[in-house]
PAGU-550536 format. One record per residue (C-alpha): x negated, y, z; residue in three letters. Coordinates in nm, 3 decimals. Each point is the difference from the previous one (the first is absolute). Layout:
<nodes>
<node px="X" py="Y" pz="Z" code="ALA"/>
...
</nodes>
This chain:
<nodes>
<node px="1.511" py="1.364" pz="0.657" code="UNK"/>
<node px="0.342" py="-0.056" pz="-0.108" code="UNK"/>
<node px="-0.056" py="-0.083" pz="-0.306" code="UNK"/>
<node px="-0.295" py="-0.279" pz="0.100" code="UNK"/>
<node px="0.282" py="-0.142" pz="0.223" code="UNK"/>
<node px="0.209" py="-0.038" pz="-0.292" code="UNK"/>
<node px="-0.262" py="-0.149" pz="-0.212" code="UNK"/>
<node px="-0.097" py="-0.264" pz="0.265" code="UNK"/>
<node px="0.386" py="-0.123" pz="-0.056" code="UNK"/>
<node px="-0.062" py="-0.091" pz="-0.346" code="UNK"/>
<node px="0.007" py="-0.396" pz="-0.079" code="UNK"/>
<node px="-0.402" py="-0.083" pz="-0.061" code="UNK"/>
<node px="-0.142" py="0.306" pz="0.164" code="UNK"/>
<node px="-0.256" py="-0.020" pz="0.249" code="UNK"/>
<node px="-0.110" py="0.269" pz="0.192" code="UNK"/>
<node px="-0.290" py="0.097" pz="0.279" code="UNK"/>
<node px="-0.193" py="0.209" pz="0.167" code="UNK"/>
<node px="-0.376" py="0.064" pz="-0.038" code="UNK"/>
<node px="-0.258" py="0.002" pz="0.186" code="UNK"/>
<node px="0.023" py="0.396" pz="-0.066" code="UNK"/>
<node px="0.346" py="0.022" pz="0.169" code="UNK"/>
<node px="0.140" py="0.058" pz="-0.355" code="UNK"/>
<node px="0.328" py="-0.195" pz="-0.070" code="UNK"/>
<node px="-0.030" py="-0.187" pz="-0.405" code="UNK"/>
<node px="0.247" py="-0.182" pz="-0.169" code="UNK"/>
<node px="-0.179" py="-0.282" pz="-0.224" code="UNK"/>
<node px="0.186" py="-0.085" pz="-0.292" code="UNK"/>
<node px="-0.299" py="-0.088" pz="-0.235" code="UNK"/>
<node px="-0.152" py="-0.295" pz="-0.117" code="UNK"/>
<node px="-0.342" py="-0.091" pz="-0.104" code="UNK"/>
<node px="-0.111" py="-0.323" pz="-0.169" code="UNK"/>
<node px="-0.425" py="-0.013" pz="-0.046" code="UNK"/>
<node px="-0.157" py="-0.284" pz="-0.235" code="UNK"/>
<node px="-0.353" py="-0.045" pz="0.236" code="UNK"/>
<node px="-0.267" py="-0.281" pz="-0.098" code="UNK"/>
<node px="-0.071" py="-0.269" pz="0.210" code="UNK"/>
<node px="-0.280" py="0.170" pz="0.148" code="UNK"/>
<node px="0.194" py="0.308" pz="0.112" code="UNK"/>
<node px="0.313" py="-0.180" pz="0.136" code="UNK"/>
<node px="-0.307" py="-0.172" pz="0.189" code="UNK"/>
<node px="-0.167" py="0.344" pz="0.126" code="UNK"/>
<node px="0.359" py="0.127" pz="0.069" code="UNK"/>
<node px="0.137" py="-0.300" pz="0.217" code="UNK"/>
<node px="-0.359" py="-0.006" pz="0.217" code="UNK"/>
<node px="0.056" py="0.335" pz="0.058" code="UNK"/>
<node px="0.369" py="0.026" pz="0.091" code="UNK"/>
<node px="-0.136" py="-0.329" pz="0.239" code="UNK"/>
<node px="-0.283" py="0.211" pz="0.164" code="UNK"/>
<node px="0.157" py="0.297" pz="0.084" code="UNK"/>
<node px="0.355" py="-0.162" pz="0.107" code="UNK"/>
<node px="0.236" py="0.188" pz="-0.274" code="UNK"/>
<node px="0.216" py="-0.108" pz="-0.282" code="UNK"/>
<node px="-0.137" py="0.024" pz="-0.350" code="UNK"/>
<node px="0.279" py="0.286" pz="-0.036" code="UNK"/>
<node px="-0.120" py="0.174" pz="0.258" code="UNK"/>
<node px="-0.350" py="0.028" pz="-0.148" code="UNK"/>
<node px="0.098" py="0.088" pz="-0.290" code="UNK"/>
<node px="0.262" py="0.279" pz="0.107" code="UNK"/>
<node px="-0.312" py="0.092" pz="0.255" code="UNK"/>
<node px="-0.244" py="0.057" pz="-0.327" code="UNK"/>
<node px="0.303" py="0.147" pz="-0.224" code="UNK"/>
<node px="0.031" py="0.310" pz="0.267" code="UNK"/>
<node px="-0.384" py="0.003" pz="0.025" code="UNK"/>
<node px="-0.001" py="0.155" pz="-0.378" code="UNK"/>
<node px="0.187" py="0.302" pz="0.123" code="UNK"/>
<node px="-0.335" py="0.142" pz="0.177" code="UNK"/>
<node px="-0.188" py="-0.125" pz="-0.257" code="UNK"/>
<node px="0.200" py="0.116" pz="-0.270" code="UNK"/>
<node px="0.040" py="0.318" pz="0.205" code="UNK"/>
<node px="0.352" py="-0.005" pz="-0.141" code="UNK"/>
</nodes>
């Protein structure tokens, strides 16, 4: 815990905690090239279900762990 505290300090580090009560320091970036048609499917999504376009996506990233069964 100490050591997330001291992390959290750092200039450009953002930290949170998850839904799962789990504390995660995010200090990685992701750039995606979509079409004009997904940034389409993407945005009426984000619209319909009230979340940010990074939520989605970090929603469907920690989806692959049970599919993945990682």
């Amino acid at each position: 815990m100490l050591r997330f505290l001291e992390l959290c300090r750092e200039p450009g580090t953002i930290a949170s905690v998850g839904l799962d009560g789990f504390m995660a320091v995010k200090d990685k970036h992701l750039s995606v090239r979509l079409t004009e048609y997904e940034n389409q499917l993407l945005e009426h999504y984000c619209r319909a279900a009230n979340q940010s376009k990074t939520d989605v996506i970090r929603a469907y990233i920690r989806s692959l762990d049970k599919k993945a069964n990682v």
